[in-house]
C-alpha positions as CSV (number, residue, x, y, z in Angstrom):
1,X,86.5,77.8,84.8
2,X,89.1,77.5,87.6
3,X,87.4,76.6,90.9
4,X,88.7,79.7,93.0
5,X,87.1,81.9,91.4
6,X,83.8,80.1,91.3
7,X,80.8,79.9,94.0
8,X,79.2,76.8,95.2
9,X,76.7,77.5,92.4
10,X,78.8,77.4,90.1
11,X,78.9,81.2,89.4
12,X,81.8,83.6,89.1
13,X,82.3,86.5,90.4
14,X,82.7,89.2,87.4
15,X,85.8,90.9,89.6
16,X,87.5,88.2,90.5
17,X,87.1,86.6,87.4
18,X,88.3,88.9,85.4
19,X,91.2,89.4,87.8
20,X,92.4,86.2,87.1
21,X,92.1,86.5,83.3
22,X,94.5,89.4,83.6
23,X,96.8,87.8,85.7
24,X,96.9,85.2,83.1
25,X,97.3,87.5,80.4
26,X,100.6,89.4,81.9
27,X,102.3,86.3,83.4
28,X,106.0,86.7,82.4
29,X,105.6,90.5,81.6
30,X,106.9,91.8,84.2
31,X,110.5,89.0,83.4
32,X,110.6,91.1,79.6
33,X,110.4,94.4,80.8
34,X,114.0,93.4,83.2
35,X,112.0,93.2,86.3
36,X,113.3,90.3,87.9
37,X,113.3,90.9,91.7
38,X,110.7,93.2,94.2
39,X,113.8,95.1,94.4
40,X,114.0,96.0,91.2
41,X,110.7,97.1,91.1
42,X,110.7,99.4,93.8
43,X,114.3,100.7,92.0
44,X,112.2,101.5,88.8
45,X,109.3,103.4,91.0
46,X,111.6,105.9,93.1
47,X,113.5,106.8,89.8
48,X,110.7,107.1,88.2
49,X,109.5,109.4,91.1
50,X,112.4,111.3,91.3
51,X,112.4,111.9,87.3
52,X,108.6,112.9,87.9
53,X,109.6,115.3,91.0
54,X,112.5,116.7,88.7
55,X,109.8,118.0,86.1
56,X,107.3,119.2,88.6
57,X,105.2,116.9,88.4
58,X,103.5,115.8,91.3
59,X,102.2,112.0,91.9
């Protein structure tokens, strides 16, 4: 187990743990989906918004 994630006893802690195993899991994700900036992130959320307002849909 990685060390920042584990207490002086040598136990994890369940959230945090698993935290990291997601991170690991979707490193590089976000590359293949086009995201490659914060920018185009928050590009991809206010259109999405918009599309979501459009239809009447509120978030």
């Amino acid at each position: 187990m990685d060390e920042t994630f584990v207490n002086d006893e040598g136990v994890a802690n369940s959230a945090v743990y698993a935290m990291k195993i997601l991170q690991m899991q979707m490193e590089g994700e976000a590359e293949k989906a086009g995201f490659l900036s914060e920018e185009d992130i928050s590009a991809w959320i206010t259109a999405f918004r918009r599309e979501e307002n459009a239809e009447g849909k509120l978030i």
